[in-house]
N, C-alpha and C positions, 0 to 999 in steps of 0.2 A: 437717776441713780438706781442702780439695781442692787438688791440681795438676793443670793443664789445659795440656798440651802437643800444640795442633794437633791438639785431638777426642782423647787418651788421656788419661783421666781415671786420678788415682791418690789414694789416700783416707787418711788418719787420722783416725780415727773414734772419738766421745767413749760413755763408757757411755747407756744408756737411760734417761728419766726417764717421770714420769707411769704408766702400764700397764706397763712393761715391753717394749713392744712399738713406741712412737712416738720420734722424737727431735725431735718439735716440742712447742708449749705447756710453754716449760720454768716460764713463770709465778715467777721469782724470779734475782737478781743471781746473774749467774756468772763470774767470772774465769779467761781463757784465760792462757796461757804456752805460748810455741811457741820452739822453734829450729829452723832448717833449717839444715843441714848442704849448703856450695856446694862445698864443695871435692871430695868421693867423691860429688857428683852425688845427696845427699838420703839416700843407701838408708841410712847408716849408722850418722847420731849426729842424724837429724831427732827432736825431741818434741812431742806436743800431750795437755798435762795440762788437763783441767779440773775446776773447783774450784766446786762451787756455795756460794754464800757464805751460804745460806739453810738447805737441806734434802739429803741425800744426801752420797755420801761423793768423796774426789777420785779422780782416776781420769786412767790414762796410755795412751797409744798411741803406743809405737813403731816397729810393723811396717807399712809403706805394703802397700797392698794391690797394688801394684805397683812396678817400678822407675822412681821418676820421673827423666825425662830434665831437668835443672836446669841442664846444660850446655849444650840445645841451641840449633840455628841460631836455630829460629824464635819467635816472642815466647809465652812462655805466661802465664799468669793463677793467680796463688794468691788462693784466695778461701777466707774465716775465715765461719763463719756458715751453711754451704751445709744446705740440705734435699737430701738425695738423693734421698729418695724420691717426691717432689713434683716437683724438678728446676729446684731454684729458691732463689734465697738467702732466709734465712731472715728476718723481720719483728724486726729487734734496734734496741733501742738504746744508742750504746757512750757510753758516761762519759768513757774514754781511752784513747787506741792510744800506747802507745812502742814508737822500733824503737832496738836497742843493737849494737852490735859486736861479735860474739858472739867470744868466746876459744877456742871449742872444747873448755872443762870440764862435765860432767855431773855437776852437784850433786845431791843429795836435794832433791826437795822432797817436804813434805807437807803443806804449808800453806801459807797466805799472808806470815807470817811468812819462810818460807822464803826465797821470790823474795825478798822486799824485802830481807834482808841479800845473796842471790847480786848482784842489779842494782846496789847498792849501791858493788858494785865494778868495774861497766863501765864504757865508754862510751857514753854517750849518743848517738843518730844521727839523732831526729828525736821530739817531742812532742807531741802535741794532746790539745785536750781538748773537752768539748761545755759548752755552755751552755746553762740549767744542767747543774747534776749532782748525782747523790744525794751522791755520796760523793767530799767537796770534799776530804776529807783525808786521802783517799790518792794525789793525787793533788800534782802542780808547781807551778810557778806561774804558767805558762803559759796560758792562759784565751784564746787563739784561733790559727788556725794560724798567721797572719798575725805574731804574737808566737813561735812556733816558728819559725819559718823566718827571723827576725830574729836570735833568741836561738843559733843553732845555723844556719854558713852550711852545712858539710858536709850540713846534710840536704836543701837543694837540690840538692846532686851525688847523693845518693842518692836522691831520685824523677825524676831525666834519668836514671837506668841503667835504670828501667826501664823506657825504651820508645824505640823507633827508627823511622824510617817504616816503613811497612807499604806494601810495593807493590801495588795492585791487581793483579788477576789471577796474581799469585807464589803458590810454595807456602803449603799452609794461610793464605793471604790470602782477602777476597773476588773472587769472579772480575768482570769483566765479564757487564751483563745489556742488552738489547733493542738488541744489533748495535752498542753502541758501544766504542769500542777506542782506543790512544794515537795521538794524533795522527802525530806522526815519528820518527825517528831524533834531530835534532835537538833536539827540545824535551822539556822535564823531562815524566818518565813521574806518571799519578795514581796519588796517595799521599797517607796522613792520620798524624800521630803525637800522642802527647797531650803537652803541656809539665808540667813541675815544678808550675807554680801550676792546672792540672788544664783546659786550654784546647788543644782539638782543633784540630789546624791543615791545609788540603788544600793541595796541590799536584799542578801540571801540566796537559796540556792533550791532552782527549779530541776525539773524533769520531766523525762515520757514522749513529751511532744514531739512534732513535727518542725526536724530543722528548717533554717530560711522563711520560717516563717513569724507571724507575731506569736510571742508568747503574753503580752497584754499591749497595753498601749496606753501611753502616758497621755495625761488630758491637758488643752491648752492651759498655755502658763507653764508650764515644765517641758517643752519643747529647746531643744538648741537653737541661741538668740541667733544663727547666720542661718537657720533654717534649709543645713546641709544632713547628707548622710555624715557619719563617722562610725568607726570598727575601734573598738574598747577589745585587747588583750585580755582573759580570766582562764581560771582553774577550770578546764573541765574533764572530769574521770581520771582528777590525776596528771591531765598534761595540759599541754598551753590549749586554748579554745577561742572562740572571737564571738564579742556580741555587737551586732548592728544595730544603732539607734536610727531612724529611718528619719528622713525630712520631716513628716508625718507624728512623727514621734512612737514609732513601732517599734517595739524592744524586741529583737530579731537573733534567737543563737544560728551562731553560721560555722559552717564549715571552717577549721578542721573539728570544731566544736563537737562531744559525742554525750547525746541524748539522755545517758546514766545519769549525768547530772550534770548542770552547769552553772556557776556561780558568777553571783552579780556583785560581789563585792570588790570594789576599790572604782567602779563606776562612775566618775563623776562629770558633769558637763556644766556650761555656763548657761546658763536662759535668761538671767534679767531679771526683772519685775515686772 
């Protein structure tokens, strides 16, 4: 498990399989159990146990390999599944994610028996599950997110916590690239946030630059989930304008688009989660 706080990466880290020596090719069902600990800011009561439900024995980690910063200003990224040493999420497929409310108890586990009486007594925050799945019966009854997020309103309030617009060119944000910059004082500065049902949204209104080219560039996870080009209709100087979002995720004014200024508002695309 990694946290990523604006390029400081901090780690809990599962035993080795295979050689001894790789944490990829786990080649068989494995069950995570994570807590994060928000309140002392992760370093204290955080856990990631995994459980291969196959071959091998369970196994915990929880000393981060650094202090992760959980409280801070800027937006960071917890990501389940990470190859470190490739540097790249790992090729999984999940059965089912729950998120619960956590009480702050550190139970025993040693099994999978274990969690299912600890969970047993939570709250619930949010359910999904994939379709299909091996393993139908350990799982709700929930059978697509569209049904989680029906079932359970709170977990809409908990995927808008996390995330807030990202201002171009702000700290650990993307900067500004090929001379283009906010248009005035007046008008909303560019910025992109992701909604609850997982839909990237831009705002405000650039200039100066160099059309056809990026004018920033959105960082994975806000990328379009088919991982195509598309051309988004907007206001520019007053008449119609075109912004290209790139495979890449290059936010591109193009042609007939004019330089004076071009706005990113009504911009929206699908990305996922």
């Amino acid at each position: 498990m990694e946290w990523e706080d604006g390029g400081t990466q901090t780690l809990l880290i599962s035993q080795k399989f295979d050689d001894g020596s790789s944490f990829t090719d786990l080649n068989q069902r494995i069950r995570l159990f994570l807590s994060l600990d928000l309140i002392s800011g992760g370093q204290n009561d955080s856990r990631f146990i995994v459980e291969p439900l196959e071959s091998g024995a369970i196994n915990e980690d929880a000393t981060w390999s650094g202090i992760p910063d959980i409280k801070s200003s800027t937006f960071p990224t917890l990501s389940i599944g990470w190859d470190n040493s490739l540097g790249r999420q790992a090729n999984s497929n999940y059965e089912y994610l729950r998120v619960y409310e956590w009480d702050g108890v550190k139970p025993t586990i040693t099994d999978s028996d274990d969690v299912d009486t600890y969970l047993a007594g939570q709250t619930p925050l949010f359910s999904v599950t994939s379709s299909p799945t091996v393993d139908r019966d350990s799982i709700d009854e929930n059978t697509s997110l569209q049904n989680a997020l029906e079932k359970n309103a709170s977990s809409i309030q908990l995927l808008k916590s996390f995330d807030n617009w990202h201002e171009v060119g702000g700290t650990n944000e993307p900067a500004f690239q090929n001379s283009w910059v906010n248009f005035g004082t007046s008008d909303r500065t560019a910025g992109f946030y992701k909604d609850s049902m997982g839909w990237v949204h831009l705002k405000g209104k650039i200039a100066t630059g160099t059309l056809s080219n990026d004018a920033f560039q959105l960082p994975n996870g806000y990328l379009q989930h088919d991982r195509l080009q598309a051309d988004f209709p907007v206001i520019s100087n007053g008449s119609i304008g075109l912004v290209r979002i790139t495979a890449t995720g290059g936010v591109q004014p193009i042609a007939p688009s004019d330089n004076t200024y071009v706005s990113l508002e009504g911009i929206s695309f699908y990305a996922g989660f």
